[in-house]
PDB file as gemmi writes it, atoms N, CA and C in Angstrom:
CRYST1    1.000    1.000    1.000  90.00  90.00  90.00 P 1                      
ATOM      1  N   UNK A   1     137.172  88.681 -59.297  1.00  0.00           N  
ATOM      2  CA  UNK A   1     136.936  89.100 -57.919  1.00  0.00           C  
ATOM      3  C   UNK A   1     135.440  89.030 -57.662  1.00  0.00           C  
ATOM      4  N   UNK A   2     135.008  88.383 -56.395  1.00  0.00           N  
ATOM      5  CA  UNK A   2     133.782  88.120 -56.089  1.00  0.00           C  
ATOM      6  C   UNK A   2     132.747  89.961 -55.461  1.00  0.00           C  
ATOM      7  N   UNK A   3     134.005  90.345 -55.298  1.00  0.00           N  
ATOM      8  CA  UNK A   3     133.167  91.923 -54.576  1.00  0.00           C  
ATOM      9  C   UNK A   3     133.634  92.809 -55.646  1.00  0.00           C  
ATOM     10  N   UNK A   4     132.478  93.471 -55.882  1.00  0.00           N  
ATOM     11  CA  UNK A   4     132.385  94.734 -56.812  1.00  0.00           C  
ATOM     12  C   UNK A   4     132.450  96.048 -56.112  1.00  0.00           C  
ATOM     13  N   UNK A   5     132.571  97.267 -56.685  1.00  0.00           N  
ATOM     14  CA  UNK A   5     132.694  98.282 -56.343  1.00  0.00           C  
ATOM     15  C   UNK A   5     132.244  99.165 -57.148  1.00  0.00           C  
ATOM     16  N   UNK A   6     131.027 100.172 -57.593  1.00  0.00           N  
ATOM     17  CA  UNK A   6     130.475 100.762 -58.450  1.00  0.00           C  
ATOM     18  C   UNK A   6     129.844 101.577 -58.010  1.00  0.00           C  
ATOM     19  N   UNK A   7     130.837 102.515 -57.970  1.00  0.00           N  
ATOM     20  CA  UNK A   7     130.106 104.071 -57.803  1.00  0.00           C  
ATOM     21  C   UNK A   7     129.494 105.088 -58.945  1.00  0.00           C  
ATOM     22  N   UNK A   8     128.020 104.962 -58.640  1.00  0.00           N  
ATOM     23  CA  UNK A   8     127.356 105.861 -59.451  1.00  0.00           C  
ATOM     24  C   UNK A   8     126.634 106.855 -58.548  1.00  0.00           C  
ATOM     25  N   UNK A   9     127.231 108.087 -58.356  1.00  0.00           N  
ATOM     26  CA  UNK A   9     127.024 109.238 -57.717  1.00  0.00           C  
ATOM     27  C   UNK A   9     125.495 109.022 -57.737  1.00  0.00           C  
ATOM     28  N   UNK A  10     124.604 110.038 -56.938  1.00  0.00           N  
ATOM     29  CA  UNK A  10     125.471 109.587 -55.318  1.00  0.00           C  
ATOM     30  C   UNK A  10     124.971 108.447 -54.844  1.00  0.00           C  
ATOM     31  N   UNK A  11     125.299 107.714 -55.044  1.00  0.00           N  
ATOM     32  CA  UNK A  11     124.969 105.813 -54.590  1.00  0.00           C  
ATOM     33  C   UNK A  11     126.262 105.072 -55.044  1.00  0.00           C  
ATOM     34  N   UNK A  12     126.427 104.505 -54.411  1.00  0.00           N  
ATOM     35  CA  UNK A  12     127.652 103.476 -54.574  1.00  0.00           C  
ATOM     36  C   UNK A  12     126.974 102.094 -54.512  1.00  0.00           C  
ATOM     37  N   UNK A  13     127.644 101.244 -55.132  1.00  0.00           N  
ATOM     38  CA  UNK A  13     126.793  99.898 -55.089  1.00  0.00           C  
ATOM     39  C   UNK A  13     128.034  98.957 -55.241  1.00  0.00           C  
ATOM     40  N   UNK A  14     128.383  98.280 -53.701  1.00  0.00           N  
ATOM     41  CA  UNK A  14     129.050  97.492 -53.485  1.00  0.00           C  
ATOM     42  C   UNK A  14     128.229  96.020 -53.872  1.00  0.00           C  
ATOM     43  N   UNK A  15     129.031  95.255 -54.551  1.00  0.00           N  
ATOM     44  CA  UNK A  15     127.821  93.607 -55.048  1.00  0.00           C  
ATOM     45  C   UNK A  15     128.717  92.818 -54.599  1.00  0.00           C  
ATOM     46  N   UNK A  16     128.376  91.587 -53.737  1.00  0.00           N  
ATOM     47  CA  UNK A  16     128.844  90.600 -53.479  1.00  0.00           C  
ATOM     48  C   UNK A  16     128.467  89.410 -54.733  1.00  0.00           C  
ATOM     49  N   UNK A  17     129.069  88.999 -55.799  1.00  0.00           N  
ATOM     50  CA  UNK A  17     128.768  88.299 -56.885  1.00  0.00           C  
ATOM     51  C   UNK A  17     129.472  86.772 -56.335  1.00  0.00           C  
ATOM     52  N   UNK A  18     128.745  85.724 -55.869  1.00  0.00           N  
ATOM     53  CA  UNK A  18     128.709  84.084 -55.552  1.00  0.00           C  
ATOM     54  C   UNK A  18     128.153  83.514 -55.445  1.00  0.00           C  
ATOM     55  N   UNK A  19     127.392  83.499 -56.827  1.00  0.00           N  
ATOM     56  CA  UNK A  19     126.240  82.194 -56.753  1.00  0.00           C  
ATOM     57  C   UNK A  19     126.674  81.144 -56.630  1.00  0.00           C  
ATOM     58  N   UNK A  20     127.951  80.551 -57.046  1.00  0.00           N  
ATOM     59  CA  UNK A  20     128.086  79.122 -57.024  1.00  0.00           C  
ATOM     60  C   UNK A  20     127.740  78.623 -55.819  1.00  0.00           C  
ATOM     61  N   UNK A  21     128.322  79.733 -54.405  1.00  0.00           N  
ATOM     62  CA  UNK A  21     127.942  79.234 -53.184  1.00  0.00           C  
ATOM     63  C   UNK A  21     127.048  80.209 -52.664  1.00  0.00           C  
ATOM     64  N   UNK A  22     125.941  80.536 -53.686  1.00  0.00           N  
ATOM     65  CA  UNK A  22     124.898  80.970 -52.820  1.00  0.00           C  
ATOM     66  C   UNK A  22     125.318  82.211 -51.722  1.00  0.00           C  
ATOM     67  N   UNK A  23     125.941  83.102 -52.767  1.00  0.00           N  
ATOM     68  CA  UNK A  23     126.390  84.537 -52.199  1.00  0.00           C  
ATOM     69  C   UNK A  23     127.328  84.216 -50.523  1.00  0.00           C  
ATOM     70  N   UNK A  24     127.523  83.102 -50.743  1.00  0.00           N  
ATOM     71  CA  UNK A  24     128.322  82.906 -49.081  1.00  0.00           C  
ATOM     72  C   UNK A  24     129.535  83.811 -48.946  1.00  0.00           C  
ATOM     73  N   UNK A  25     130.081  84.299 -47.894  1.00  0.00           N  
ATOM     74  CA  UNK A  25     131.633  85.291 -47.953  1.00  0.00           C  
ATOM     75  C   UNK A  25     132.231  84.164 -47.526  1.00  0.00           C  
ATOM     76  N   UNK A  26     133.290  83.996 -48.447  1.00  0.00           N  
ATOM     77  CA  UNK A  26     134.250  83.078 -47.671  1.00  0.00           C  
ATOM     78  C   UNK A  26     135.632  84.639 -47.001  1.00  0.00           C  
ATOM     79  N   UNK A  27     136.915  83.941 -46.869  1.00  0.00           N  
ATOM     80  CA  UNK A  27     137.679  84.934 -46.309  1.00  0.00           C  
ATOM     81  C   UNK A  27     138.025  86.029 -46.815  1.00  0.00           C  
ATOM     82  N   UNK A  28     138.575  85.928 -48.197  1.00  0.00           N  
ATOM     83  CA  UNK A  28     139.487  86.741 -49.587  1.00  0.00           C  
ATOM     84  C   UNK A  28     137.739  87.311 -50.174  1.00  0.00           C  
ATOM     85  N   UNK A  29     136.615  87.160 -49.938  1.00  0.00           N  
ATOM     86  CA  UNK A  29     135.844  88.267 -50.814  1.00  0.00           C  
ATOM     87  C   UNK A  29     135.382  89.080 -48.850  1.00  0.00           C  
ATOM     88  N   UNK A  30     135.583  89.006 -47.696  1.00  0.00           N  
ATOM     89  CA  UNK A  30     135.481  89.345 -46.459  1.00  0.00           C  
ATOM     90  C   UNK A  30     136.231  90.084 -46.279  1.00  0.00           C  
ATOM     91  N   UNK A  31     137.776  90.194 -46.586  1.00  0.00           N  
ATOM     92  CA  UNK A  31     138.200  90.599 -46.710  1.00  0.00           C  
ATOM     93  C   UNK A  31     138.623  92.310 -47.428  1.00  0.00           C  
ATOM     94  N   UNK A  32     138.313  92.033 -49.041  1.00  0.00           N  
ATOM     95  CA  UNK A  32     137.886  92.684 -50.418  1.00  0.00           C  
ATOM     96  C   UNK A  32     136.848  93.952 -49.800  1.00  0.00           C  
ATOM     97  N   UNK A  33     135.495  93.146 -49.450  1.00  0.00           N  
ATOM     98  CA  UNK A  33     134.442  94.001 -48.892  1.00  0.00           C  
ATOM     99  C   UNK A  33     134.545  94.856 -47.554  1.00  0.00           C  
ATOM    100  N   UNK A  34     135.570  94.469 -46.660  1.00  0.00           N  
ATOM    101  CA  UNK A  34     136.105  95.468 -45.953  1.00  0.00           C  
ATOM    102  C   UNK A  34     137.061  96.246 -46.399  1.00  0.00           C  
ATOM    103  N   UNK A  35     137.779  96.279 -46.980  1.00  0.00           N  
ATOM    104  CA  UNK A  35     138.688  96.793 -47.683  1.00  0.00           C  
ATOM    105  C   UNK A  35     138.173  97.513 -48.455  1.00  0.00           C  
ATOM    106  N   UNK A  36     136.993  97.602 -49.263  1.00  0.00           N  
ATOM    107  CA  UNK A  36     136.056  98.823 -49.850  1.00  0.00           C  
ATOM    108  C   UNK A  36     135.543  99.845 -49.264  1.00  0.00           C  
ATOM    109  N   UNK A  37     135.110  98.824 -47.905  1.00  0.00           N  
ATOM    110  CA  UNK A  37     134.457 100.043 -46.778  1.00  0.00           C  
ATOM    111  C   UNK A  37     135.212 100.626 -46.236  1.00  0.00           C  
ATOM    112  N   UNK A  38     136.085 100.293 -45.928  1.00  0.00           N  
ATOM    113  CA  UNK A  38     137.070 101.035 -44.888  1.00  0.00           C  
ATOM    114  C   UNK A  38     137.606 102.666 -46.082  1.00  0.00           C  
ATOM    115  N   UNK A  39     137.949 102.118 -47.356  1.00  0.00           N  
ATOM    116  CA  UNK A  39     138.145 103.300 -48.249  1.00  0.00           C  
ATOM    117  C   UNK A  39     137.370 104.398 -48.440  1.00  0.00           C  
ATOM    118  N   UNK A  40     136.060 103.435 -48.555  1.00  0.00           N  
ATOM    119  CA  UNK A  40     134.991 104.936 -48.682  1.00  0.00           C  
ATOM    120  C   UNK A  40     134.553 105.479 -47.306  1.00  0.00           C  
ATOM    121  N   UNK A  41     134.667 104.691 -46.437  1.00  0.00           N  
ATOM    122  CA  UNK A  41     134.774 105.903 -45.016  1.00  0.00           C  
ATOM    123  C   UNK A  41     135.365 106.360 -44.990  1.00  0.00           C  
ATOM    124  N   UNK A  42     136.883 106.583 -45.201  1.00  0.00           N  
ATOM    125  CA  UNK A  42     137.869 107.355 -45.092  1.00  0.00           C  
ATOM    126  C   UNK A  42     138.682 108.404 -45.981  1.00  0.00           C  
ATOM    127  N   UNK A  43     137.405 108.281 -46.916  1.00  0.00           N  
ATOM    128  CA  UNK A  43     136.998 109.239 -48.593  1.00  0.00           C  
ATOM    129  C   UNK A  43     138.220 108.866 -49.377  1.00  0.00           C  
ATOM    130  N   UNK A  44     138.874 107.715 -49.219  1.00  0.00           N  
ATOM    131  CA  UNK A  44     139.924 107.134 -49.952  1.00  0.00           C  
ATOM    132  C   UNK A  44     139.363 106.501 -51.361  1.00  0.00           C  
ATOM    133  N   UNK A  45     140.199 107.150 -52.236  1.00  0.00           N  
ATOM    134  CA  UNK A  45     139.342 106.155 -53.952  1.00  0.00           C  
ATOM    135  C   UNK A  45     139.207 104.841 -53.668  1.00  0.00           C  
ATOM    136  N   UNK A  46     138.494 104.847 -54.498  1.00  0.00           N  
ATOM    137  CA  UNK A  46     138.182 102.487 -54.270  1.00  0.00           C  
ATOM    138  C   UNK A  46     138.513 102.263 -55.551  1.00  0.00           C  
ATOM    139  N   UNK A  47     139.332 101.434 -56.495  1.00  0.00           N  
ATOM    140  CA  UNK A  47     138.628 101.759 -57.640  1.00  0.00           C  
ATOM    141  C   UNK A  47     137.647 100.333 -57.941  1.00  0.00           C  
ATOM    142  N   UNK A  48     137.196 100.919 -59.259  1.00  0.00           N  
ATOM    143  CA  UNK A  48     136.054 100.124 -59.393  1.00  0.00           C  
ATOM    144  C   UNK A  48     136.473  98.650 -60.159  1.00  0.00           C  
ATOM    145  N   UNK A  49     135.395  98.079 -59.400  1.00  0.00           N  
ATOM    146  CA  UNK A  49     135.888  96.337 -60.446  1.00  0.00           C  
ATOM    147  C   UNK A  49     134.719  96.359 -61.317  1.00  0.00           C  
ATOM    148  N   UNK A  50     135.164  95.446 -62.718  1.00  0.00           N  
ATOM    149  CA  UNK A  50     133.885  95.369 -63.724  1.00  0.00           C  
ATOM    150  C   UNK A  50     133.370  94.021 -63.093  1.00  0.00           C  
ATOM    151  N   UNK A  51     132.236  94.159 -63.726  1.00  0.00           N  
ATOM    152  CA  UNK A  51     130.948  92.853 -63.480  1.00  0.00           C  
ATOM    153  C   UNK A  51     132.003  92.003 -63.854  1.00  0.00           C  
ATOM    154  N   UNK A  52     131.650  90.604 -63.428  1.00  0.00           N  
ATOM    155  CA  UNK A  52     132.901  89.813 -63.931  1.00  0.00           C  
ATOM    156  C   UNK A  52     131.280  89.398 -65.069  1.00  0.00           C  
ATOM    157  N   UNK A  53     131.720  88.343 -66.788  1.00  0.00           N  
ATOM    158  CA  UNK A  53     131.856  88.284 -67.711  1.00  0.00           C  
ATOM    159  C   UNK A  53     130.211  87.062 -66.840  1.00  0.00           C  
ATOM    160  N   UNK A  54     129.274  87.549 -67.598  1.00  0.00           N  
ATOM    161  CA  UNK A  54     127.915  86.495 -67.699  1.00  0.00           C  
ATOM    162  C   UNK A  54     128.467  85.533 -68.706  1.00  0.00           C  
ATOM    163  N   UNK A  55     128.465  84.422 -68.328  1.00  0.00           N  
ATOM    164  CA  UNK A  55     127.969  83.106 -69.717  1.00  0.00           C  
ATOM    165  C   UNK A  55     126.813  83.275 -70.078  1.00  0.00           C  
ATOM    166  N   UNK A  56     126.515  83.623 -70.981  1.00  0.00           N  
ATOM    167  CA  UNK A  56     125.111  83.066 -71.740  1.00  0.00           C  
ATOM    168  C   UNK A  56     124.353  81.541 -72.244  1.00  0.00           C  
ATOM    169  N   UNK A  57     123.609  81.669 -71.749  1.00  0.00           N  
ATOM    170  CA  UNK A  57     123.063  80.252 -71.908  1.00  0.00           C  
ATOM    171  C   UNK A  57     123.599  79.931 -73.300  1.00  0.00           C  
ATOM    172  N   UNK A  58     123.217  78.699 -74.376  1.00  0.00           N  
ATOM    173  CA  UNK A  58     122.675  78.267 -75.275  1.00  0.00           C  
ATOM    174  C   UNK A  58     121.396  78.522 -75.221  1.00  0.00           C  
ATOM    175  N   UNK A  59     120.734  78.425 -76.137  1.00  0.00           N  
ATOM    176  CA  UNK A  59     119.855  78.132 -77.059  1.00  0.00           C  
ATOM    177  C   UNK A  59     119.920  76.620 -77.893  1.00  0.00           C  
ATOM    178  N   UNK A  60     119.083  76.236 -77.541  1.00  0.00           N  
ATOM    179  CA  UNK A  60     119.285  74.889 -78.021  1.00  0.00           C  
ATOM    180  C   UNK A  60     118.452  74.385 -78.746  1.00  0.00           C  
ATOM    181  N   UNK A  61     116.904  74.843 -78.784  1.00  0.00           N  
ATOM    182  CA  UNK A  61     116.020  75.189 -79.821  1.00  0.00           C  
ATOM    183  C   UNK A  61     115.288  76.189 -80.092  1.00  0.00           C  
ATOM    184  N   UNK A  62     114.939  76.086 -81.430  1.00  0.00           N  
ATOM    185  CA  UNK A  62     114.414  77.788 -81.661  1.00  0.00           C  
ATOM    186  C   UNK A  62     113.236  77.405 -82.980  1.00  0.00           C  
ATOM    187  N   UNK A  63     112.421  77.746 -82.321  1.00  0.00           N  
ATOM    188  CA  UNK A  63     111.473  77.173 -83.709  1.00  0.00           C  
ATOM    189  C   UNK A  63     110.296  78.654 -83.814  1.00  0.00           C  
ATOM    190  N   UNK A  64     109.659  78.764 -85.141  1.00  0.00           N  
ATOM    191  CA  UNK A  64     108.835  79.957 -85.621  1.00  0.00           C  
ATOM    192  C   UNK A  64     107.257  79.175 -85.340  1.00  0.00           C  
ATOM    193  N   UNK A  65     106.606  80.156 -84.902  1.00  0.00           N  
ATOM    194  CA  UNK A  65     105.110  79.721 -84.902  1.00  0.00           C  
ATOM    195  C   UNK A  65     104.287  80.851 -85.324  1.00  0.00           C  
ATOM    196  N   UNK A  66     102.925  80.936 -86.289  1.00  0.00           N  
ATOM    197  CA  UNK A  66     102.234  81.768 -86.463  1.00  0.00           C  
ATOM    198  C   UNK A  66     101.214  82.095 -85.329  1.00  0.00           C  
ATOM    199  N   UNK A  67     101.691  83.791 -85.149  1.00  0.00           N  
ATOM    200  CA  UNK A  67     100.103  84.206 -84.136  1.00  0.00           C  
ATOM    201  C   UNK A  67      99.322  84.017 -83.989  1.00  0.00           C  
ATOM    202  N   UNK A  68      98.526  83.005 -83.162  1.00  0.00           N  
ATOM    203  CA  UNK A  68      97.292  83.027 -83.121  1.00  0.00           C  
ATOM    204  C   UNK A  68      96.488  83.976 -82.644  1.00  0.00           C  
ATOM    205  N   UNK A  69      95.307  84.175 -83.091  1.00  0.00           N  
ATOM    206  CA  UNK A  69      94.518  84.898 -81.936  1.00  0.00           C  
ATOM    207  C   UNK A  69      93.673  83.778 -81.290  1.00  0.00           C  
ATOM    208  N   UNK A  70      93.249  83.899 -79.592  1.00  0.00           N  
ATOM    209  CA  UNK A  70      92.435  82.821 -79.055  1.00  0.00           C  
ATOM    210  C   UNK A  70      92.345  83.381 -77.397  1.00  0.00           C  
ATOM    211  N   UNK A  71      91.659  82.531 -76.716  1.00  0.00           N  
ATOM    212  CA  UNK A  71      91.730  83.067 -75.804  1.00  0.00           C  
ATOM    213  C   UNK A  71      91.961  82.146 -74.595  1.00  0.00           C  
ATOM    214  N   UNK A  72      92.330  82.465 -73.427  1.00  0.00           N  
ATOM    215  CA  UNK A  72      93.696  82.053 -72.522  1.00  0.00           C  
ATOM    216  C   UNK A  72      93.073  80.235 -72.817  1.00  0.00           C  
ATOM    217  N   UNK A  73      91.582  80.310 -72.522  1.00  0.00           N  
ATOM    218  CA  UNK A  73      91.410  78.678 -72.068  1.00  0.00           C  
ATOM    219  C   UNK A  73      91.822  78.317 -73.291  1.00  0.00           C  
ATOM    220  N   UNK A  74      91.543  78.325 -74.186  1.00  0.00           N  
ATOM    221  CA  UNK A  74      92.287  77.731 -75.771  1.00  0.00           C  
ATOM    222  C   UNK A  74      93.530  77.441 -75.904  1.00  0.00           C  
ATOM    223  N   UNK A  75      94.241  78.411 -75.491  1.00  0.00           N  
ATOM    224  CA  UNK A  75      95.719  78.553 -74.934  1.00  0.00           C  
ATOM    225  C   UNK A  75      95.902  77.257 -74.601  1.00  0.00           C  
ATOM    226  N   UNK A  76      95.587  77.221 -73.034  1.00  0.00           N  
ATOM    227  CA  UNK A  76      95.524  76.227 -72.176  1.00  0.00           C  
ATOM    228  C   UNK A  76      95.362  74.962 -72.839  1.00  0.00           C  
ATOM    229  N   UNK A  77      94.245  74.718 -73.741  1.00  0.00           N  
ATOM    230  CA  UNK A  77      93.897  73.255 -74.342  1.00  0.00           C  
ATOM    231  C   UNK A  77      94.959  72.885 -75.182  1.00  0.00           C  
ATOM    232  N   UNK A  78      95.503  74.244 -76.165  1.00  0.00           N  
ATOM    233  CA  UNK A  78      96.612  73.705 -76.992  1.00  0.00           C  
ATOM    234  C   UNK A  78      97.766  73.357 -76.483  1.00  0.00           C  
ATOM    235  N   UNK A  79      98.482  73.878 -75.450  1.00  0.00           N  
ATOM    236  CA  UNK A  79      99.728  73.289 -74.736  1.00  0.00           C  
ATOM    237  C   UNK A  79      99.283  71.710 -74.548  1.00  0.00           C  
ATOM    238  N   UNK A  80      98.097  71.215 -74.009  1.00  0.00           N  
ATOM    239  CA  UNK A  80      98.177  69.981 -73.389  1.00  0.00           C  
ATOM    240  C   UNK A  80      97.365  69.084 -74.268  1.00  0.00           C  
ATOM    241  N   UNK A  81      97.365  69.727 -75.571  1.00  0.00           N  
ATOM    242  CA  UNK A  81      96.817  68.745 -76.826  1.00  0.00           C  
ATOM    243  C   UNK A  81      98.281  68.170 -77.464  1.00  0.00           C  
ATOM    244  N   UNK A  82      99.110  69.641 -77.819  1.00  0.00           N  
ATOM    245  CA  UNK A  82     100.058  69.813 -78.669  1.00  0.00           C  
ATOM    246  C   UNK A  82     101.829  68.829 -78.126  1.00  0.00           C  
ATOM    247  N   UNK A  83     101.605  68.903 -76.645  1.00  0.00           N  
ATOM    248  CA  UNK A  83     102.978  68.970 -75.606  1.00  0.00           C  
ATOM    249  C   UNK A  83     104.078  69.621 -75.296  1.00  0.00           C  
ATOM    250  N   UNK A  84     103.792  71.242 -75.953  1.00  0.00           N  
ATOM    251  CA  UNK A  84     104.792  72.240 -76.016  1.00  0.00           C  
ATOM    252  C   UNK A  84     104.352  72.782 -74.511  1.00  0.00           C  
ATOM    253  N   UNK A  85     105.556  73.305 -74.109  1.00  0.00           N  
ATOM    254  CA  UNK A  85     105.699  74.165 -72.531  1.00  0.00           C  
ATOM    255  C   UNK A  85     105.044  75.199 -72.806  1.00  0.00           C  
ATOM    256  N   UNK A  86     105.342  75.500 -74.319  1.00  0.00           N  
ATOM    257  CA  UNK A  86     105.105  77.519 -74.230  1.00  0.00           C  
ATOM    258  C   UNK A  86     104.309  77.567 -75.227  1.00  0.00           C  
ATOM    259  N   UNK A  87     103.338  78.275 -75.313  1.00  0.00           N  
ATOM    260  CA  UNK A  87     102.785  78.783 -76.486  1.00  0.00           C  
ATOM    261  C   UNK A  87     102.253  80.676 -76.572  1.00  0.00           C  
ATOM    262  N   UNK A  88     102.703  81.092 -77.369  1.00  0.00           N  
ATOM    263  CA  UNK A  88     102.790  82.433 -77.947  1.00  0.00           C  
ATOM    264  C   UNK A  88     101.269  82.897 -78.622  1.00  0.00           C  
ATOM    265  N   UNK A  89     100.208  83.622 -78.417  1.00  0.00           N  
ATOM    266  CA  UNK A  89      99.293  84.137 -78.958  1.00  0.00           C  
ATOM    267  C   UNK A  89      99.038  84.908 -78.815  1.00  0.00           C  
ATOM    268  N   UNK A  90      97.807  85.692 -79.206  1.00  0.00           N  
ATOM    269  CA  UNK A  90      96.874  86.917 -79.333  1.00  0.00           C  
ATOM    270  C   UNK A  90      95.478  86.527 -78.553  1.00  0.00           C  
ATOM    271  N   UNK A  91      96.118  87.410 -77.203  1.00  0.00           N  
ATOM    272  CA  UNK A  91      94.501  87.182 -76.385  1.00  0.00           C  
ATOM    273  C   UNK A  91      93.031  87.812 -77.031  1.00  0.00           C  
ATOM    274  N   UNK A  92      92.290  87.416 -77.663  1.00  0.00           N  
ATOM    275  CA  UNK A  92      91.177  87.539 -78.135  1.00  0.00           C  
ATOM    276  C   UNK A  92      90.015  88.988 -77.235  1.00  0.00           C  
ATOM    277  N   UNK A  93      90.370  88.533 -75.700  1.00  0.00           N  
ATOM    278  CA  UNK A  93      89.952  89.480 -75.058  1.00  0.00           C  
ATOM    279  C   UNK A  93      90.628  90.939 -74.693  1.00  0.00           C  
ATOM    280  N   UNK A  94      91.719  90.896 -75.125  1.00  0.00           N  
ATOM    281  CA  UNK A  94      92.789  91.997 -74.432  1.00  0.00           C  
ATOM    282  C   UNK A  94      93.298  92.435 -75.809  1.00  0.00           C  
ATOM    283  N   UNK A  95      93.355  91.606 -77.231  1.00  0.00           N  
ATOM    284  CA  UNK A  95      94.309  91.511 -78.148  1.00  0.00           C  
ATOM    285  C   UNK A  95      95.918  91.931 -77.907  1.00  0.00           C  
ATOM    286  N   UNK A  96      96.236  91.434 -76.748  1.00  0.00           N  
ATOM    287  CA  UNK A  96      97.575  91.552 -76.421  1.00  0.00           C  
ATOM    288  C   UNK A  96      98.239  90.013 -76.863  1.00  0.00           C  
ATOM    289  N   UNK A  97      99.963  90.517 -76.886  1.00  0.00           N  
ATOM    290  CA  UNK A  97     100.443  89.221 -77.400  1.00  0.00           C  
ATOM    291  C   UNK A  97     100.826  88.653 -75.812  1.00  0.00           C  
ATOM    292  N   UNK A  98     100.586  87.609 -75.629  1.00  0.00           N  
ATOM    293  CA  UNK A  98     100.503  86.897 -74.838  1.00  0.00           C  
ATOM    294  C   UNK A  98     101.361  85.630 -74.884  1.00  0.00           C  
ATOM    295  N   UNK A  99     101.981  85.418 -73.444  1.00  0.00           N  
ATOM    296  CA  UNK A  99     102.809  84.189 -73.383  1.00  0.00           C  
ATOM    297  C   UNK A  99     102.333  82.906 -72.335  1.00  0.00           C  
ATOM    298  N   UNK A 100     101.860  81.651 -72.889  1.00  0.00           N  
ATOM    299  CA  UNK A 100     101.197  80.878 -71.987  1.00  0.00           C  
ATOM    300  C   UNK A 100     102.386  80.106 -71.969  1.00  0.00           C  
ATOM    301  N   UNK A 101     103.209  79.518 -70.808  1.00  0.00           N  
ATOM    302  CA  UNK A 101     103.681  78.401 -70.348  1.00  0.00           C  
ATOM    303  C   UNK A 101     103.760  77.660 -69.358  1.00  0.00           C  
ATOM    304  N   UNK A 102     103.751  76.065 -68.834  1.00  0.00           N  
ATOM    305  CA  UNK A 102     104.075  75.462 -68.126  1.00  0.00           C  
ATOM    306  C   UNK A 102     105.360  75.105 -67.235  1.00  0.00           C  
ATOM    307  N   UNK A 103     105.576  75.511 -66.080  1.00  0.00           N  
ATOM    308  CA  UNK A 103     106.662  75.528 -65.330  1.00  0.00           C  
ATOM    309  C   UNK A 103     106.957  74.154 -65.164  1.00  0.00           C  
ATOM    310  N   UNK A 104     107.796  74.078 -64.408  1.00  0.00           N  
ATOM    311  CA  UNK A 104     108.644  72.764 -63.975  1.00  0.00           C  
ATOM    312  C   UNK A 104     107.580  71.918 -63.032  1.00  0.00           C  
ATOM    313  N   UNK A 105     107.034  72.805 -61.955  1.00  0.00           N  
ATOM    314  CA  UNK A 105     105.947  72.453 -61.181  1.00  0.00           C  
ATOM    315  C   UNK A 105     104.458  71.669 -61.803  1.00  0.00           C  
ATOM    316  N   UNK A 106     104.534  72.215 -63.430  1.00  0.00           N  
ATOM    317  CA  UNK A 106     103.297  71.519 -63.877  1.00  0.00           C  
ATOM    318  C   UNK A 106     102.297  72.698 -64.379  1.00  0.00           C  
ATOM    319  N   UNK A 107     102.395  73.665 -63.480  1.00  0.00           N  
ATOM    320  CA  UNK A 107     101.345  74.887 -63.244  1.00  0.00           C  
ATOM    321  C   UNK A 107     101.409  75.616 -64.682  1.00  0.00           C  
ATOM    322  N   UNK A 108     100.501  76.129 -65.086  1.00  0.00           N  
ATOM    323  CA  UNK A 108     100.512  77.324 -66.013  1.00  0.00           C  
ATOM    324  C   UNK A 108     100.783  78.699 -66.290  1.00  0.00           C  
ATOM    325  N   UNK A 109     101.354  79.158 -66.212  1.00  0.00           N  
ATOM    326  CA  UNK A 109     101.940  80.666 -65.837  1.00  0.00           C  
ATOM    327  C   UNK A 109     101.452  81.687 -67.474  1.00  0.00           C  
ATOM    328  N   UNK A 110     100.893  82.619 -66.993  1.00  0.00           N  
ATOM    329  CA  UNK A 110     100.144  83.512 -68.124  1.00  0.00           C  
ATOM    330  C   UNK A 110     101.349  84.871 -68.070  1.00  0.00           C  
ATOM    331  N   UNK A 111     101.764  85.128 -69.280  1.00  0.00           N  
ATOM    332  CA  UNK A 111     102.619  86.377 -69.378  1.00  0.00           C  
ATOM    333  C   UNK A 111     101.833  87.329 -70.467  1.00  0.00           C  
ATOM    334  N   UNK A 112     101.063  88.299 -69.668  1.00  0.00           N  
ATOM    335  CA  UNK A 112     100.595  89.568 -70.329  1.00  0.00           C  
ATOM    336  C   UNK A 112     101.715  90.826 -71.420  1.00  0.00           C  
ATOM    337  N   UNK A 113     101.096  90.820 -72.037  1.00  0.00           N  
ATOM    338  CA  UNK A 113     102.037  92.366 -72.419  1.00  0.00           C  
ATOM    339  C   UNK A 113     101.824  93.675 -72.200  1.00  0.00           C  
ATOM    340  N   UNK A 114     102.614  94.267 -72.548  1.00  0.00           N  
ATOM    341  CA  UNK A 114     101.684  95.763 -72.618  1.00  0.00           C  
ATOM    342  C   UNK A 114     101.936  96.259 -73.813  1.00  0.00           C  
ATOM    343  N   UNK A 115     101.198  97.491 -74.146  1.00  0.00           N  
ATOM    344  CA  UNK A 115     101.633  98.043 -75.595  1.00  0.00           C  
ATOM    345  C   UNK A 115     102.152  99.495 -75.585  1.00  0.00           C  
TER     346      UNK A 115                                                      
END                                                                             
């Protein structure tokens, strides 16, 4: 079922779940979702639907690398020496572990940690 129903006092959290079409209502989840509302206005039980079941990606590679320590521009030089998207280190300035990768766009995206 595309409409959920999850009441966690005092909040209820009705979810419309359709990504395939981009959360669109077709009739039968339009339906469902009135049919929730109309219950809890009328203090009628709803009962609850579970999340329907995530697929989990694969993993398709998985490789070990030692910590470096360095700092972001180094970072930077090794992705586009090496040709890896991501690289994992120890910011030199912050000594936080740090995540440098390249998006789809090309761009560099810096992921800080905290401790």
């Amino acid at each position: 079922m595309s409409v959920r129903f999850e009441p966690e006092p005092p909040v209820v959290v009705v979810t419309i779940d359709r990504p395939d079409v981009a959360n669109a209502v077709d009739r039968p989840t339009a339906e469902a979702l009135a049919d929730d509302l109309r219950a809890f206005l009328d203090n009628r039980p709803v009962a609850a639907r579970p999340p329907a079941r995530v697929r989990m990606p694969r993993i398709l590679r998985a490789s070990k690398q030692a910590l470096k320590a360095m700092s972001v521009v180094e970072a930077a030089r090794e992705i586009d020496a090496n040709g890896e998207g991501v690289l994992v280190f120890r910011d030199t300035e912050t000594a936080a572990i740090t995540v440098l990768y390249r998006g789809a766009n090309g761009e560099l995206t810096l992921v800080e940690t905290e401790a």
